[in-house]
N, C-alpha and C positions, 0 to 999 in steps of 0.2 A: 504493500500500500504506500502509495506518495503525498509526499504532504509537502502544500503547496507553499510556495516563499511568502504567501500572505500570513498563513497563518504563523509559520516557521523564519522570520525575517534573517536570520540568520545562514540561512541557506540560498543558492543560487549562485550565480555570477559572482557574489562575495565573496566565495566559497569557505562557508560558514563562518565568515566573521563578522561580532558584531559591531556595524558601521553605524558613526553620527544618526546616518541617514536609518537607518532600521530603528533605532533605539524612539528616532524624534516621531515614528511610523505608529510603535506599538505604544507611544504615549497619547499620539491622535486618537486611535482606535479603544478608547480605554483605560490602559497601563497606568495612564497619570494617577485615576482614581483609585487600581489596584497597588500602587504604590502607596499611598495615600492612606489606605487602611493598613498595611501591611505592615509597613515602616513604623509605624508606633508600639508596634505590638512585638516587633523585632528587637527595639530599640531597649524595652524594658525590659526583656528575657535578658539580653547580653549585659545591662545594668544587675542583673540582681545576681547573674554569673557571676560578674567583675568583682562585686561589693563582696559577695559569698566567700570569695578567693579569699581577695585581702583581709577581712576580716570574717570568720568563720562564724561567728556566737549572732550573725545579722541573720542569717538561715534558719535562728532557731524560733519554738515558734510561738514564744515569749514576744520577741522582736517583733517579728514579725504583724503578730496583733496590737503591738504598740505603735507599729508604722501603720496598718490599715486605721486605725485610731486617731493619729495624725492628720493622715490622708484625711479622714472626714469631712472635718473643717475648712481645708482647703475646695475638697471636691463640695460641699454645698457653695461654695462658695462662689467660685467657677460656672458651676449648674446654669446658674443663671443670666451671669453673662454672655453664656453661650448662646442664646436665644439673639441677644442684642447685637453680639456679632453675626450670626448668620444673616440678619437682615441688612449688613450691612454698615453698624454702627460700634459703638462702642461705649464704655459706659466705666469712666475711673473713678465715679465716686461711691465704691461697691467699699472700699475699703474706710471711707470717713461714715456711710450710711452702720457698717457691722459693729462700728466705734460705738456710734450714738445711742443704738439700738442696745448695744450693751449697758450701757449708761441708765435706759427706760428701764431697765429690767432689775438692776443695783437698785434703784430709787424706787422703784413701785411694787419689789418685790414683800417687804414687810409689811405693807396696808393691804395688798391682793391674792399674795401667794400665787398659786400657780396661773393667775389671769395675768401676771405682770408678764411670761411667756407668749402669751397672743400679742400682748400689748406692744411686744418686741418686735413680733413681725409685724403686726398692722403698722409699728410706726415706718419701717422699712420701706412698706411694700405703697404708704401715702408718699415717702418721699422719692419713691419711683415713679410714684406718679407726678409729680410735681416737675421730675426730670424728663418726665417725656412730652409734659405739655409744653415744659421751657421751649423743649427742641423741637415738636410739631408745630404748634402755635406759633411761636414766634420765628419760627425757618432760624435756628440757631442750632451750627453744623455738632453731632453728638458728642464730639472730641472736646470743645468749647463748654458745650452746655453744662457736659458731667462735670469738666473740668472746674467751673466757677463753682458747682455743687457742692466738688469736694472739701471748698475752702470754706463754703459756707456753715454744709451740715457738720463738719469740723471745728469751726468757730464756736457756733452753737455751743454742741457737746462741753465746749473749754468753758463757754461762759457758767453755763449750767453747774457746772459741778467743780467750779472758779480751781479749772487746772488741779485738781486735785483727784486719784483714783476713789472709787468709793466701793467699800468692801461691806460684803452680806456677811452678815454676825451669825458665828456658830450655831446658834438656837436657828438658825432658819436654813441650815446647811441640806435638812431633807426634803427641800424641794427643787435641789439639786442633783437628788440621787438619778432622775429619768436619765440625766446626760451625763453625770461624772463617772458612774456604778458601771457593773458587768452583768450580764445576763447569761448562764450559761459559758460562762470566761471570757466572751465577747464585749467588746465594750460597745457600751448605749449607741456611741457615737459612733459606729460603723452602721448598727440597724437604723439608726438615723439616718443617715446616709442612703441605705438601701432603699428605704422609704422613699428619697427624695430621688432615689434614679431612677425606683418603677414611674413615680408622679410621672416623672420628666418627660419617659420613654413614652404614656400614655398620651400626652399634651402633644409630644412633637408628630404621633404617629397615628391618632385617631381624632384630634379635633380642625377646625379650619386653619384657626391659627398658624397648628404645627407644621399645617400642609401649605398653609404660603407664605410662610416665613423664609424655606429657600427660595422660591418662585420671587418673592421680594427682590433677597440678598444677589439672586443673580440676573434680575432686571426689570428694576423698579420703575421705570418707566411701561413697560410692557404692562407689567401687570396689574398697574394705576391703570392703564387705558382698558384694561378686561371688565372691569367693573370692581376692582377690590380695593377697600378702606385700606389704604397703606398706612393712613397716617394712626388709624384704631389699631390697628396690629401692629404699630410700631410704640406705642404707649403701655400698649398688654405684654409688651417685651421688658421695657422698664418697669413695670411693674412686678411682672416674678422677679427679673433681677433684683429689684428693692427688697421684697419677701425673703428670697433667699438669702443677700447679704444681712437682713433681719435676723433671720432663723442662723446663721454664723455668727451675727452676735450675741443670740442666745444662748448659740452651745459655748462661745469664749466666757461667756459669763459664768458658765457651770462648772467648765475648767477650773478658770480665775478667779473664783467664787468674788467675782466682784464685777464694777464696769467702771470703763474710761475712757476719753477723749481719746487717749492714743492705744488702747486695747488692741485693735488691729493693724498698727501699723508695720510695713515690711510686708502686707500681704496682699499688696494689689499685683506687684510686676509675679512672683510665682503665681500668682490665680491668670492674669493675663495667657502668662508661658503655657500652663496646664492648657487650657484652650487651643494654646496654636498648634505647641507640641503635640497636642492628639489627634490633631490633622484637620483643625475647622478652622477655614481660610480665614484670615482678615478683611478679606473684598467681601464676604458673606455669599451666601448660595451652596455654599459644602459645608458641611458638619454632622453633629451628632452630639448628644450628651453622653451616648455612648463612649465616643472618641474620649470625653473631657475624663472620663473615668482612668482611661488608659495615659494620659497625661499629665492628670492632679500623680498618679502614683511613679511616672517616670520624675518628676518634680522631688516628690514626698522620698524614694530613692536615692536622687542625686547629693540630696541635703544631708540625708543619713549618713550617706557614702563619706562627703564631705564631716560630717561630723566624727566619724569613725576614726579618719585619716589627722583630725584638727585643724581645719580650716576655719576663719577665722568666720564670725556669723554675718559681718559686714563685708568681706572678701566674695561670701555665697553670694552676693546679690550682683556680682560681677559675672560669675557663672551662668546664674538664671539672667541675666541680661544678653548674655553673647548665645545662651538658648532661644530666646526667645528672635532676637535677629537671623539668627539661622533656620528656625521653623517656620519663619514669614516670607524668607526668601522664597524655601522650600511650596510651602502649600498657596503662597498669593497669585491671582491670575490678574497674570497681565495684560491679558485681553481687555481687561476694564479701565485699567491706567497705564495708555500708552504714553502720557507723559507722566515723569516723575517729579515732584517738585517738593 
């Protein structure tokens, strides 16, 4: 049986070698996008090898559960943005929104108890909203809008609680146990988590939203002239992203058994990286929360790794920075931005 140079580019005339010309063939046909999934999933196998080598006791599965635990936080954290990016935007005030929201949660937790938890996300998920009317309503580009966000909901936070962390007293430590505790050896914060990927998977894969959210990210012109509210599906984007950096600063507050102004800071560029790293483009139209899973934990990896070896924790974000540029090289289509600027 012969198998034709279409399917087998490396065969023919070339005689079996793989040329520019086949390579840029089997990425038209496909390849890009089978990359695209592959490639993250390769990436953290040969990471958790690497790490395994150098230090052995990271395999065990102690660690282990302490890194998918980790992982949580970041990966809800991520979740959300992931929605904002695929439409095409972005959204940095996830990491001053999980601040403040911790902060609601410190302060209302001894008058409400466990309502001071909703009260965490609702505030989250109002000032998601808030950030996507800034950016629909008033045509101000999402880079820009989240940006001035962050300084605001930031501001906020500091005035509130006049710079100062504020800690939940002992006596009210049990209505911290849903997020701090184990269940079965597992920690809250992984089943938290799991929670939050089925939601995710359900939203991006059986409601409208989820379904034209890439149709947005990969042409939002088009899909404005079909008949679809871009600018409502771009608002319900910032909004889980709000809820979920909410609900991330709910579980840092369970951690931290406290909340503050700078609770999450150092956690926007890893939650960014998790995103790119797990193969959802920053032009929007490719992704997955799936992807973000397999990225928050190549992230959550790299840091361990680092921290095994003593790298320094200000040094990491030099890392996750030169990650984050190389998986935007990687997954951005530049069919959309033929100029750079």
């Amino acid at each position: 049986m012969q198998t034709s140079s279409e399917n087998n580019p490396g065969s023919g005339a070339d005689g079996g070698r793989w040329t520019r010309r086949n390579f840029q063939s089997w990425l038209n046909r496909g390849g890009a996008d089978t990359l695209r999934e592959i490639a993250p999933i390769a990436t953290l196998v040969i990471l958790v090898i690497i790490v395994g080598i150098i230090t052995p006791e990271f395999l065990s599965p102690n660690t282990l559960l302490t890194l998918a635990g980790d992982t949580a936080t970041l990966f809800v954290l991520a979740a959300g943005v992931t929605f904002v990016i695929m439409l095409g935007g972005i959204d940095l005030s996830i990491e001053a929104v999980a601040s403040f929201c911790s902060v609601v949660v410190a302060m209302t937790l001894p008058a409400v108890g466990y309502l001071s938890f909703v009260l965490g996300m609702l505030a989250g998920a109002i000032l998601g909203l808030i950030n996507g009317l800034v950016h629909t309503r008033l045509k101000i580009p999402s880079f820009i809008a989240t940006l001035a966000a962050m300084g605001v909901w930031s501001g906020v936070a500091l005035v509130i609680t006049d710079v100062k962390p504020i800690q939940i007293e002992l006596k009210n430590g049990f209505y911290l146990a849903w997020i701090a505790d184990k269940t079965l050896g597992i920690p809250n914060r992984v089943l938290i988590g799991i929670v939050v990927l089925l939601g995710c998977l359900f939203i991006q894969r059986y409601t409208r939203f989820g379904r034209y959210s890439s149709a947005i990210g990969a042409g939002e012109e088009a899909t404005r002239a079909s008949g679809v509210n871009v600018d409502r599906h771009k608002i319900i984007a910032f909004v889980i992203s709000g809820a979920l950096a909410g609900l991330a600063g709910v579980m840092l507050s369970g951690i931290m058994s406290g909340g503050s102004a700078r609770m999450a800071d150092n956690l926007l560029l890893p939650t960014i990286a998790a995103v790119i790293v797990g193969g959802t483009a920053i032009t929007g139209g490719v992704g997955s929360v799936w992807r973000t899973v397999i990225g928050a934990l190549i992230i959550s990896v790299v840091r361990v790794g680092m921290q095994f070896v003593g790298v320094d924790v200000f040094a990491q974000q030099i890392v996750f920075g030169v990650m984050l540029a190389v998986a935007v090289a990687i997954t951005i289509d530049r069919s959309k931005i033929p100029i750079v600027k």
